[in-house]
SEMAR-184713 format. One record per residue: residue in one letter; x, y, z of N, C-alpha, C, CB in turn. Coordinates in steps of 0.02 Angstrom, whole numbers, plus 32768, in hexadecimal, padded with zeros to 4 digits. Glycine has a CB too. Example, Ala and Ser with C-alpha at 12.3 -4.5 7.8 and 13.67 -1.06 7.14 Angstrom:
! residues 2
A82947EE4818682677F1F818682947F5B818682357F2081C4
S82827F90816282AC7FCB816582858002818A82C07FE2811E
//
This chain:
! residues 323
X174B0D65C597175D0D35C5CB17940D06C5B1171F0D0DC5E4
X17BA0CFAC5EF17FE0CCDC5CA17AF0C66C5A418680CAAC645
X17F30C43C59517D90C17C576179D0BF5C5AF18140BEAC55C
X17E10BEFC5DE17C20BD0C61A17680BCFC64217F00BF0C647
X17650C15C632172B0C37C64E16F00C31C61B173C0C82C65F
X16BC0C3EC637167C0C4BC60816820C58C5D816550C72C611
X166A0C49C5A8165C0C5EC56E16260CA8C56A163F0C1DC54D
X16250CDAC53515F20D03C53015A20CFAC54015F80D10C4FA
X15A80CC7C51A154C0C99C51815470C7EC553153A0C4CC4DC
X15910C4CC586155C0C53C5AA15630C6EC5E515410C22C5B0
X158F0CABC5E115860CD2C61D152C0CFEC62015CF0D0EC619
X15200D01C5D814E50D2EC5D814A00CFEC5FF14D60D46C57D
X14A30CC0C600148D0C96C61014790C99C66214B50C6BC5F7
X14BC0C94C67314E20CA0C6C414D00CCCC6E015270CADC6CC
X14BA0D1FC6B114A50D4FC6BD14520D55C6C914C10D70C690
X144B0D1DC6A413F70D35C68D13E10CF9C6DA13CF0D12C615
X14040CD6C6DE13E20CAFC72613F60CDAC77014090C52C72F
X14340CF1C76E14460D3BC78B140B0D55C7A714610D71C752
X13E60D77C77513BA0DA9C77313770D8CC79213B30DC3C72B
X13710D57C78313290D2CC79313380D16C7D113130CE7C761
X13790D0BC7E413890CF0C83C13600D49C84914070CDDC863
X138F0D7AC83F137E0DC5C86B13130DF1C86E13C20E0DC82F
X12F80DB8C84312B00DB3C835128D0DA0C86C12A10D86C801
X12C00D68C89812970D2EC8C4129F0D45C8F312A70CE6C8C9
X125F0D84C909124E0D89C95B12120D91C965126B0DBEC982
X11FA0D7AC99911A40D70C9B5117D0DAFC9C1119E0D4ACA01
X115D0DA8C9DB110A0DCFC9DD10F70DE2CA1E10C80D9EC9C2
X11190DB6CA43111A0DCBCA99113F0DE3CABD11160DA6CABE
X12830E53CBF1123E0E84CBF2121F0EBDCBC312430EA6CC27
X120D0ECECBA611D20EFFCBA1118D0EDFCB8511E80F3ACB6F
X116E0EF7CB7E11230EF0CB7C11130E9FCB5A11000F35CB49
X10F70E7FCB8F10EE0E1FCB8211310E07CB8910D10DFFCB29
X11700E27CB9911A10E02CBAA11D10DD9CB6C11800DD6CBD6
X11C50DDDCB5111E80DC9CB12120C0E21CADB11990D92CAE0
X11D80E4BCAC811F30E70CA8311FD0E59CA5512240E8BCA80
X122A0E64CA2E123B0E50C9EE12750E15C9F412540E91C9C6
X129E0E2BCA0B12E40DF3CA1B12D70DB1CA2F13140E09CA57
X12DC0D76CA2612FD0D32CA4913530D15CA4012D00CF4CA28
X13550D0ECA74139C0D02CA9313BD0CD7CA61139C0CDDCAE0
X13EB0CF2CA3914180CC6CA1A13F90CCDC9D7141F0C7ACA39
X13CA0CE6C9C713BA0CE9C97913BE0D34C94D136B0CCEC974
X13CF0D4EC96A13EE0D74C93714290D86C90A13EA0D92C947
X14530D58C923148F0D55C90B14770D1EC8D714CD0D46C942
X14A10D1AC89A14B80CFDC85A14F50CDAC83D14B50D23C83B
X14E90CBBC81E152B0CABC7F6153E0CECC7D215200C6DC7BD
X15740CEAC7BA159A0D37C799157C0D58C7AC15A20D4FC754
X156D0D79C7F4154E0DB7C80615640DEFC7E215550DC5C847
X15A00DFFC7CF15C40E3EC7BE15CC0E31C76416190E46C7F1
X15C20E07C73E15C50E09C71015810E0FC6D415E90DDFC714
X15900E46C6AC156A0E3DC676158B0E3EC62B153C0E6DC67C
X156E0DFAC61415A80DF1C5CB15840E19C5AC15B60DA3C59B
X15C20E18C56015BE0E52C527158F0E27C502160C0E6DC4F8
X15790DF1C4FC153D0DDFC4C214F70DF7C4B5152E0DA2C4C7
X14F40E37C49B149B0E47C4A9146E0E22C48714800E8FC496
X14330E39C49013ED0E05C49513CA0E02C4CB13F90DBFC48D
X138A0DC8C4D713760DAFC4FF13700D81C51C13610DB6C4FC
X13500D82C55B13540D21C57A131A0D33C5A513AB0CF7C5B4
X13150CDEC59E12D70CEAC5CB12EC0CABC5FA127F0CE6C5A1
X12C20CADC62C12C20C79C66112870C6FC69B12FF0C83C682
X12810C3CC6B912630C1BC70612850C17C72A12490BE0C70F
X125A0C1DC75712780C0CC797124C0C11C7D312B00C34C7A2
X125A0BE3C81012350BC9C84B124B0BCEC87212240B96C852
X12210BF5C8C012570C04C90712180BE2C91D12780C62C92F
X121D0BC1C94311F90BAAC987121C0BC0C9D811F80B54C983
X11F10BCBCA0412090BDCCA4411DA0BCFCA6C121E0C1CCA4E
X11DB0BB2CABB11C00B99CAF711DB0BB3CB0F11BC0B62CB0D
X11B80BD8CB4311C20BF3CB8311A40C01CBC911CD0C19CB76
X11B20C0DCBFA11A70C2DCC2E11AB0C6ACC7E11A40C13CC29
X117B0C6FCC8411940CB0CCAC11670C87CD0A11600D1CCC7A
X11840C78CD3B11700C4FCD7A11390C85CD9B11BA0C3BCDB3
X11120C84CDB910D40C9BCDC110ED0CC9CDFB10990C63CDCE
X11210CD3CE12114B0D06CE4C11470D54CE2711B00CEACE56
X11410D57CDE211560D75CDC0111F0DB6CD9811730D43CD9F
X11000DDACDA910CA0DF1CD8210E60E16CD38109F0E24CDB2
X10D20DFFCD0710D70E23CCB510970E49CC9B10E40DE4CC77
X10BF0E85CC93108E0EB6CC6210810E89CC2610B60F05CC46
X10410E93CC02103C0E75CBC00FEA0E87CBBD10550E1CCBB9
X0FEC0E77CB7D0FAC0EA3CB5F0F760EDECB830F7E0E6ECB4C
X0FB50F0ACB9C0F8D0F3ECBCF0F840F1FCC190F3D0F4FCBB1
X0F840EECCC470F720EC5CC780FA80EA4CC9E0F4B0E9ACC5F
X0FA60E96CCC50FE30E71CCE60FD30E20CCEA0FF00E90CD38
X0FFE0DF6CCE70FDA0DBFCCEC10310D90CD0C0FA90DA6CC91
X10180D5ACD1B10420D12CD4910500CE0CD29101B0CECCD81
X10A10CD6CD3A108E0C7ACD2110850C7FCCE610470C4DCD3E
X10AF0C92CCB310B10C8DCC6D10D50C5FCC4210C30CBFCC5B
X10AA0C3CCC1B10CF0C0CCBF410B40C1FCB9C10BA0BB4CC15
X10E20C1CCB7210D40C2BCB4311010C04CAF910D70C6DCB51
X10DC0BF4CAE510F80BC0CA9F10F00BE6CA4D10BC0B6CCA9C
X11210BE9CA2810FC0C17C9FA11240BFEC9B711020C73CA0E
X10FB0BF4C980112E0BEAC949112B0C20C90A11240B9FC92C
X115F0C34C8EC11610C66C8CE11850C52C87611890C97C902
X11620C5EC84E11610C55C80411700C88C7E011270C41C7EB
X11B90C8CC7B111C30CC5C7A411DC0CC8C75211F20CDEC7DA
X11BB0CD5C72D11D70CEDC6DE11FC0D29C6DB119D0CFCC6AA
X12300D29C6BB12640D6BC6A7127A0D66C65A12B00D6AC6DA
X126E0DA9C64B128F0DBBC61012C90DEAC623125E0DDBC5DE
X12F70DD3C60913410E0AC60813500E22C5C2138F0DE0C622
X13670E5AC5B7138F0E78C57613D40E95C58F13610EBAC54E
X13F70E80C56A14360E98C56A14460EB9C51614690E56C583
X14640EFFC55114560F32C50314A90F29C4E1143D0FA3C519
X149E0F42C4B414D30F35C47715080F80C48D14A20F39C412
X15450F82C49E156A0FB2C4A615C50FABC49915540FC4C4E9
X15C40FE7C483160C0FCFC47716370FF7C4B416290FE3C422
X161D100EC4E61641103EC520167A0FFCC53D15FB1064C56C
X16C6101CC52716E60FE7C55616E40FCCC5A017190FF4C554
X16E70F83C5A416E00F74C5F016B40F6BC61216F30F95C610
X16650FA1C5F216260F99C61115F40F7DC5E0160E0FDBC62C
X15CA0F57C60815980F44C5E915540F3EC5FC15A60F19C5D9
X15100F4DC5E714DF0F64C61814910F2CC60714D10FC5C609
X146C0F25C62314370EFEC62113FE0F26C64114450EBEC641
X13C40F07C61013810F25C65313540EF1C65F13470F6CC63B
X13310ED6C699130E0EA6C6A612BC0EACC6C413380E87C6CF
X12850E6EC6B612500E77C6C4122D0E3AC6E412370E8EC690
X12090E2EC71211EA0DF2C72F11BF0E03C74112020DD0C75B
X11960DC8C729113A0DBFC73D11490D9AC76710FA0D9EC708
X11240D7FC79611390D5EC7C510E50D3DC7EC116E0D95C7F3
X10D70D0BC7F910A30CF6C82310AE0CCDC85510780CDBC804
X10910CEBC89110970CC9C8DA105E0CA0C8FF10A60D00C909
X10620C73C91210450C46C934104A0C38C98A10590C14C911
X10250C45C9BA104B0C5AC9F310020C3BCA1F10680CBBC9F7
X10270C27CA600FF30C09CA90100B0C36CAD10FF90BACCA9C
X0FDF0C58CAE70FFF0C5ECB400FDB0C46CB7210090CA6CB5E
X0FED0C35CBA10FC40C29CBE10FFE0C56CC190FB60BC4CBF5
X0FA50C5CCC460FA20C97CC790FA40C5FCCC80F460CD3CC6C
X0FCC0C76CD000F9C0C59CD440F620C81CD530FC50C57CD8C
X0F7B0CB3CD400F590CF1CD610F5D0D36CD3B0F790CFDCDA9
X0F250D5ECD3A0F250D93CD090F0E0DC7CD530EE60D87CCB8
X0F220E02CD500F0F0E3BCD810ED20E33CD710F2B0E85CD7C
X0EA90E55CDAD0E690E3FCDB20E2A0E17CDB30E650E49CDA7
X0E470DDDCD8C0E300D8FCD6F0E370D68CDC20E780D65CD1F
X0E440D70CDEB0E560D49CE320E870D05CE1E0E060D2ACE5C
X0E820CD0CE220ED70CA2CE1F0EA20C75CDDD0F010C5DCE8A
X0E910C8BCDBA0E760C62CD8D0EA90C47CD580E420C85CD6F
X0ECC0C26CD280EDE0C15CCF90EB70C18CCBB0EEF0BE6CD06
X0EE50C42CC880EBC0C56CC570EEC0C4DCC190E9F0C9FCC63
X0EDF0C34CBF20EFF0C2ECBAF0EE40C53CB5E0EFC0BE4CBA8
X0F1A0C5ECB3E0EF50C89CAFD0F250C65CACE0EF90CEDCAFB
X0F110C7BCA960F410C64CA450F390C8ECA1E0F2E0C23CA17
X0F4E0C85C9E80F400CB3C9A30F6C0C8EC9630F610D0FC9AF
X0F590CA3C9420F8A0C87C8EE0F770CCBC8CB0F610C2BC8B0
X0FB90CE9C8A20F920D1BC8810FD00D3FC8690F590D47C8B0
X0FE20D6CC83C10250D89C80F102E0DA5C84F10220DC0C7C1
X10630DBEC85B10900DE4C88710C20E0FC86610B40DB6C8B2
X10CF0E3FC89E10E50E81C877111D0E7AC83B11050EB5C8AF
X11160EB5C81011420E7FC7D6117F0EBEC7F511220E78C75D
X11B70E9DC7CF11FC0EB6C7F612170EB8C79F122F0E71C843
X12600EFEC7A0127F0F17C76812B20F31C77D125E0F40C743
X12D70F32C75013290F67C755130E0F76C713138F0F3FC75D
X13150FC3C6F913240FFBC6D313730FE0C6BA131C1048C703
X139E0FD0C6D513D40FCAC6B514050FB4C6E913E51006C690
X143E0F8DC6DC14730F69C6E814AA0F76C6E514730F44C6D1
X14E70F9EC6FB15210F9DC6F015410F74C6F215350FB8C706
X15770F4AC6C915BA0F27C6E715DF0F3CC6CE15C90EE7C6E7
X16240F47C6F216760F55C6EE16920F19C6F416970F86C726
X16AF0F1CC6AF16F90EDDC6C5172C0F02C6C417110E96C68D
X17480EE7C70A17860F04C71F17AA0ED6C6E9179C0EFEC775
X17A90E9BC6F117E30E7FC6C617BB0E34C6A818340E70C6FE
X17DA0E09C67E17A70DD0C67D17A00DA4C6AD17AF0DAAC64D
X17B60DADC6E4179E0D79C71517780D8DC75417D60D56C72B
X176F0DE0C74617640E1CC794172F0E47C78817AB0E59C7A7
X16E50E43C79416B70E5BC778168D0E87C7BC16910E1EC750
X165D0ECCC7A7163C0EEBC7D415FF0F0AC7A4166B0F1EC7FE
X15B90EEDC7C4158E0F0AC7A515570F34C7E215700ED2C774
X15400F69C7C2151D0F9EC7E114CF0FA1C7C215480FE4C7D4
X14A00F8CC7E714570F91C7E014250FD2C80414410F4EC7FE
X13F90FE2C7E913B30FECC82713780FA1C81C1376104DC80E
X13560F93C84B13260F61C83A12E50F7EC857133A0F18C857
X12BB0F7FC82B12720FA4C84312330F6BC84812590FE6C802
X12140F64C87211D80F59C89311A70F78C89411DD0F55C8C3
X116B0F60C855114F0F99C85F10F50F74C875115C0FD1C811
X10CF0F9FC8A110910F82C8BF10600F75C88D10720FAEC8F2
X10600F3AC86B10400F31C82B10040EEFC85010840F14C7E2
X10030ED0C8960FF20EA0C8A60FB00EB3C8C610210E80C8C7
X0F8A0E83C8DD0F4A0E9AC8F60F6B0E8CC9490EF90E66C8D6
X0F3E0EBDC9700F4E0EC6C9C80F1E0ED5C9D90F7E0EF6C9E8
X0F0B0EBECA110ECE0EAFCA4A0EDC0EB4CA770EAF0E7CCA52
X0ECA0F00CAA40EDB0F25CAF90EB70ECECAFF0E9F0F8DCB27
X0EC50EA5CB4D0EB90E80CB650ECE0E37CB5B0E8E0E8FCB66
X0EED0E35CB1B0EEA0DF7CB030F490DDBCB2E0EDC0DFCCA99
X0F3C0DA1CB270F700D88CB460FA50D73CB0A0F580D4FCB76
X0F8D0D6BCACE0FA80D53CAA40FA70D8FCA560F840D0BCAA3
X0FCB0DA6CA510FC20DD6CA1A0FE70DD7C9D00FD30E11CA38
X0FD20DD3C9A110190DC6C967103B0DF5C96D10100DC1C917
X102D0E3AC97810540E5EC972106D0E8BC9A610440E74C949
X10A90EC2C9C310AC0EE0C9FE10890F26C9FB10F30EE3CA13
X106C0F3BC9AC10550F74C9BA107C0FBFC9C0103B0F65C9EE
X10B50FA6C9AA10E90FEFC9B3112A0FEAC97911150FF1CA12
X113D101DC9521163101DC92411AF0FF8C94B1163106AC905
X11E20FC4C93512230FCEC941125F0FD7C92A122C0FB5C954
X1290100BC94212BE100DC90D12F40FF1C93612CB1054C8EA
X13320FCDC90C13650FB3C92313B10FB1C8FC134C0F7BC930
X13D10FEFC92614000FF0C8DF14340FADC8F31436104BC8D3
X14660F95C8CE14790F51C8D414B90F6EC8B114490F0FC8B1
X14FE0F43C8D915350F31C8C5155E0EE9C8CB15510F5BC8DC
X15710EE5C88715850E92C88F15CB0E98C86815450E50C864
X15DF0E4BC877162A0E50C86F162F0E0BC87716580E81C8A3
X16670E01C842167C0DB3C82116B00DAAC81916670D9EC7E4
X16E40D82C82F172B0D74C82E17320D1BC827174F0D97C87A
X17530D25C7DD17560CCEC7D317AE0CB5C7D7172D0CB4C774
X17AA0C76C7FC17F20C54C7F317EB0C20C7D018170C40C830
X18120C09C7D7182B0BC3C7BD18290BBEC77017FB0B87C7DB
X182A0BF5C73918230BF6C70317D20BF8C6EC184B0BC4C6EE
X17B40C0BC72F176E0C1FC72217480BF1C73D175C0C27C6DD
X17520BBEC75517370B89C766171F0B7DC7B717640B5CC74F
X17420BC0C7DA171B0BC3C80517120C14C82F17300B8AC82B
X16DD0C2FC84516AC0C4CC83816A40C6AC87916790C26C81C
X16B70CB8C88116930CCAC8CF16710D02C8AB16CC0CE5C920
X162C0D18C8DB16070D43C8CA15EE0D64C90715DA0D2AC8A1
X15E40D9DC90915D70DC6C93B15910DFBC92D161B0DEBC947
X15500E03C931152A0E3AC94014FF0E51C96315180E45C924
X150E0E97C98114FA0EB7C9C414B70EEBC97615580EF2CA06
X14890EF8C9B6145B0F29C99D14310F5AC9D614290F01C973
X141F0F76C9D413EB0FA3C9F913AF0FBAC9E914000FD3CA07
X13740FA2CA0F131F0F9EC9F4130E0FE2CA1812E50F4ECA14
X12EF1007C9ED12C5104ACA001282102FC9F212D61094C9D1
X12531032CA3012111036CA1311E9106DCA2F11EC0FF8CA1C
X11B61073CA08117F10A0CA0011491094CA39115F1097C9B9
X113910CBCA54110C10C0CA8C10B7108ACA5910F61128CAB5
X10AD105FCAA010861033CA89102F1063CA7A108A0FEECAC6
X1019107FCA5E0FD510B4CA6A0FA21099CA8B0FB210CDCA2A
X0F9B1065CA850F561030CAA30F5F1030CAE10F510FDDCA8E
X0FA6102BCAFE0F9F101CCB410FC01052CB670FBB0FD9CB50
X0FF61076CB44100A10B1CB5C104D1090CB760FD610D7CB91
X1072106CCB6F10AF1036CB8710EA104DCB4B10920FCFCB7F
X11131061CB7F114A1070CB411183104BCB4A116410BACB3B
X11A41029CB3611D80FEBCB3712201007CB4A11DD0FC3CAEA
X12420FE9CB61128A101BCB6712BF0FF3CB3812AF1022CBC5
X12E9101ACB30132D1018CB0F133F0FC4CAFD136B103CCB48
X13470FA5CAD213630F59CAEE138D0F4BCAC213310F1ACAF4
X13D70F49CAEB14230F38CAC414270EE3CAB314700F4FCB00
X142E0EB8CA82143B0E8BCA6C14810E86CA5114100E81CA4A
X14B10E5ACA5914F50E2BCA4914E50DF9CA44152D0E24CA73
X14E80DC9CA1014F60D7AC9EE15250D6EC9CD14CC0D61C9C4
X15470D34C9DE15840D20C9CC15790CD5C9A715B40D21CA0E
X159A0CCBC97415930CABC94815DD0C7CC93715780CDBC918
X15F20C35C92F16320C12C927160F0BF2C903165E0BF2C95C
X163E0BD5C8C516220B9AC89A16630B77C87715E70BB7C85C
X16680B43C87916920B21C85C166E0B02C81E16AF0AF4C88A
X16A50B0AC7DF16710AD8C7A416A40AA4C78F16500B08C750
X16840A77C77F16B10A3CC77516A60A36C71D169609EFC7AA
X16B909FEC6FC16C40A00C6B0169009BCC6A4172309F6C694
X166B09BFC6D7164A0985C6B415ED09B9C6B716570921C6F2
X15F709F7C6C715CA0A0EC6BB15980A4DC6EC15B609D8C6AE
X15BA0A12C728159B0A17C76415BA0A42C7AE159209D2C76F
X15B70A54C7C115C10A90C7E315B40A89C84915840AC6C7B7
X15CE0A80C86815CA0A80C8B815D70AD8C8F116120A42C8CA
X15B30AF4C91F15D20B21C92A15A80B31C97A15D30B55C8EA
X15A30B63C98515810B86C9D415630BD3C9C415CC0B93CA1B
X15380BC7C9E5151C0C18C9D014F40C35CA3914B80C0DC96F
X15120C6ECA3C150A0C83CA6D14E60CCACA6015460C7FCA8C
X14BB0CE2CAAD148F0D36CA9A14820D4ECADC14360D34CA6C
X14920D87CAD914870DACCB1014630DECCB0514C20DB8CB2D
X14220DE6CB2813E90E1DCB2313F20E3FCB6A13940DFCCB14
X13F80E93CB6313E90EADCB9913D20EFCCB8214250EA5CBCA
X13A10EF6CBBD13780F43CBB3139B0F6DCBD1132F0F4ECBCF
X13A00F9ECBB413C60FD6CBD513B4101ECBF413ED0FE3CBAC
X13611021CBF1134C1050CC1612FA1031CC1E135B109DCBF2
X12E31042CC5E12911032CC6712581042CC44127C1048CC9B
X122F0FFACC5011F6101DCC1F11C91045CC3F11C80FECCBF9
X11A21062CC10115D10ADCC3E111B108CCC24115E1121CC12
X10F51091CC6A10B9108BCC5110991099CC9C10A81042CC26
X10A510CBCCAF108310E2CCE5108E10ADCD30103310E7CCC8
X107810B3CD7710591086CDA0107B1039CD871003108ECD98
X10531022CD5910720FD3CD5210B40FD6CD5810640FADCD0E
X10CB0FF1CD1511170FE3CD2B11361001CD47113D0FDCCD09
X11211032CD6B11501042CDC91149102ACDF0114E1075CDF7
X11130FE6CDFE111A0FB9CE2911430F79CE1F10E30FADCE38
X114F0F81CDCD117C0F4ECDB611D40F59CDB911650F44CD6F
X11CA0F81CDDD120E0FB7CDD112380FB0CD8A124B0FA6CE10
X12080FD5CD5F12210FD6CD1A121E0F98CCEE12630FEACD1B
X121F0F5DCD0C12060F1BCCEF125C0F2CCCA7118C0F1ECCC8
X12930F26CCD012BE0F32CC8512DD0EDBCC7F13130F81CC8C
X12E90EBCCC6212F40E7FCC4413260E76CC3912DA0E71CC16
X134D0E24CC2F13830E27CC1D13780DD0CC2113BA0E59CC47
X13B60D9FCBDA13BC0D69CBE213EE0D55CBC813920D4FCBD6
X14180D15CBCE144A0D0DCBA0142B0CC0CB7D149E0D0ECBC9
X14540CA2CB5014470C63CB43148C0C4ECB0C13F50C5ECB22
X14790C16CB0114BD0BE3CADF14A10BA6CACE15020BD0CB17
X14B90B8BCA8E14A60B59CA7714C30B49CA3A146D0B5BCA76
X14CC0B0BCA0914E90AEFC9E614BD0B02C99414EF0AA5CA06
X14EF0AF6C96114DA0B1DC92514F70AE9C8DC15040B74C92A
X14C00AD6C8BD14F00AABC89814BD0AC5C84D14F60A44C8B6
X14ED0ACCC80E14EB0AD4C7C914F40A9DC79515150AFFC7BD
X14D00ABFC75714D40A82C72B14BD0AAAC6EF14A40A3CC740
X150E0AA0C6B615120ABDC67F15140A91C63C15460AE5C687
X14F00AA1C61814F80A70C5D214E20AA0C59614BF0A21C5D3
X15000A80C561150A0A9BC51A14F30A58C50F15560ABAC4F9
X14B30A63C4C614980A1EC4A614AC0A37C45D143B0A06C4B2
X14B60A0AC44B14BE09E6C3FB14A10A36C3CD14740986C3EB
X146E0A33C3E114480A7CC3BE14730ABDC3D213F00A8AC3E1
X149E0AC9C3F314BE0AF8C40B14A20B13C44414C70B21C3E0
X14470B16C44A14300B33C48D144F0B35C4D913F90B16C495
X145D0B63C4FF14710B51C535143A0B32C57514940B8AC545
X14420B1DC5A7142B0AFBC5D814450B1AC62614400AB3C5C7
X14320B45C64B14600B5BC68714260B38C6C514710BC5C68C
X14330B11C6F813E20B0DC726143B0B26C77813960A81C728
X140B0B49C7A614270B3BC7E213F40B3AC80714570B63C7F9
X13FC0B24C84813E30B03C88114130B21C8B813E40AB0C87A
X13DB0B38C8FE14120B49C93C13DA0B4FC969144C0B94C937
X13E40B2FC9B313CA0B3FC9E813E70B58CA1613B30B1AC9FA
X13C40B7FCA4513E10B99CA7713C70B99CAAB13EF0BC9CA70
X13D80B8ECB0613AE0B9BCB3213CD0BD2CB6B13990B58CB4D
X13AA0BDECB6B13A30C23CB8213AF0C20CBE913450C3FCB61
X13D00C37CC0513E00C33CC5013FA0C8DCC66142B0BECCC5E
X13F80C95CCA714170CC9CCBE13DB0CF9CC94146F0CCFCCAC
X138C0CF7CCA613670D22CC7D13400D53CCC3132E0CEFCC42
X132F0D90CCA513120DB9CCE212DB0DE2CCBD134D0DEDCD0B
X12890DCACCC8125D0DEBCCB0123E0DF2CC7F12660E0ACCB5
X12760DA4CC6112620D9FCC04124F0D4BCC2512BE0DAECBAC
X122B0D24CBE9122B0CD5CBF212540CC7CBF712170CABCBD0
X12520C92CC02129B0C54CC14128A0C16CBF212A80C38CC71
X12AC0C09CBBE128C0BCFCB8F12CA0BB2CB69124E0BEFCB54
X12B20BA6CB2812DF0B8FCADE12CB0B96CAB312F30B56CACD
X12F10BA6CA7312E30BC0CA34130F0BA2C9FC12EB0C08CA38
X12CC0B7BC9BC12E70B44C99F12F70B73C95612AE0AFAC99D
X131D0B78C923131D0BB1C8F713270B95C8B8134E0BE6C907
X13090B74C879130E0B59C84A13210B91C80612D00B31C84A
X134A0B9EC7D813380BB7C79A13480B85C752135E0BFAC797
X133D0BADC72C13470B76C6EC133D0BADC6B113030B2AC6E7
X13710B97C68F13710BD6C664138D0BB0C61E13A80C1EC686
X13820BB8C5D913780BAFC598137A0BCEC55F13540BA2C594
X13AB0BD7C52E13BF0C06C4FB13BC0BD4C4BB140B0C2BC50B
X13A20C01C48C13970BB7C45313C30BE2C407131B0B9CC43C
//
């Protein structure tokens, strides 16, 4: 990278909170209306970049999200249809990254791992069959842990970057036909992912772009199979020299073919989903005395123009540490 730009250390940094943003998705259109995706969080800082420094990193990180679905509306979820959905959920996520040691020009590759534990409240107006009762559930409990096998990035040049993922989901969580609240969805997901990073201003400021596509695995418990769901997030960041960093982060989720699950969802006519959202994004980089690095970002987003998914906001904390 010219002078201007990141350094090695702490692009790997940049990378490793990267990876822990693409960690942060929930437990609840397809089946409970949520999937894997929330609007605006999958995208990253240096989406498309992975530096040449190998090793490891580790990191945290925190998504919170509120939402709702207006009681006009009936949602498949835990096998049942139910009304009037509101749902709050916070999600806790540890990652280890390795970035392997290679001398292949131009490319450089990583593989990543997250444990992850979810905390989640829903309330019901109404559950099929239950008559107009209001019913509420919770849970706390690990949630499915999520991996990439491996990481591509290409630098086109030092300021023009494209990296190539799969991200796997795998049903490691406990699930309960009936429950309103579940840690986990119960079905493998795969999502292959392309991202892309173009810096100006001598590096100092920052667009990022990544689209992906979720395959999931028919749900077995309930017999609900999820459809296709295309994701784009867009990412701007300006960094300033005193450390600190201002920018916008935008996401657009849309399903692209209906889900199956017999009867229910042909009265839902496919129940296929779609939302956009936008919201403000601010960073904060430091180097201490000890040499350790320091990376934390912060970004919310609210979510409008949604069909079949909640309609809410999503608060997205990481913090990441190299010693």
């Amino acid at each position: 990278m010219q002078k201007e730009a990141m350094t090695g250390r702490a692009l790997q940094l940049l990378l490793s909170i990267s990876l822990l943003m693409l960690a942060s998705s929930p437990a609840v259109a397809v089946e409970g209306a949520i999937g894997r995706p929330v609007t605006g969080m999958q995208i990253t800082p240096y989406a498309g970049v992975i530096p040449p420094d190998p090793g490891f990193s580790w990191q945290l990180g925190y998504l919170y999200y509120g939402g709702s679905i207006d009681a006009s509306r009936d949602v498949p979820i835990g096998g049942e249809l139910a009304a009037g959905l509101d749902v709050d959920f916070s999600l806790f996520l540890a990652t280890g990254i390795y970035i392997w040691d290679t001398a292949v020009p131009r490319w450089n590759f990583a593989s990543m791992f997250t444990l992850p534990y979810l905390a989640v409240d829903v309330d019901a107006e109404a559950v099929l069959g239950g008559g107009s009762r209001r019913t509420s559930d919770s849970t706390s409990n690990l949630y499915d842990i999520y991996f990439a096998p491996i990481i591509a990035s290409y630098h086109v040049s030092e300021l023009e970057h494209w990296s190539f993922a799969l991200y796997i989901y795998a049903p490691t969580a406990d699930y309960e036909v009936g429950s309103l609240a579940n840690p986990g969805l119960n079905n493998w997901t795969f999502t292959p992912s392309i991202g892309y990073t173009k810096l100006f201003s001598g590096g100092t400021l920052e667009f990022s772009a990544l689209a992906g596509l979720q395959f999931y695995t028919e749900n077995k418990a309930t017999n609900y199979q999820n459809g296709e769901v295309f994701t784009l997030d867009l990412h701007l960041m300006k960094r300033f020299s005193n450390h600190w960093g201002i920018g916008l982060v935008g996401g657009w989720i849309e399903q692209l073919s209906d889900d199956e699950a017999g009867p229910i969802v042909e009265a839902l006519d496919g129940f296929k989903g779609r939302s956009l959202g936008l919201g403000p994004a601010i960073s904060y980089s430091h180097k201490t005395a000890s040499g350790s690095q320091l990376d934390f970002n912060l970004r919310w987003v609210n979510e409008f123009e949604t069909k079949n998914r909640f309609d809410g906001n999503a608060v997205q904390a990481t913090l990441s540490m190299n010693f």
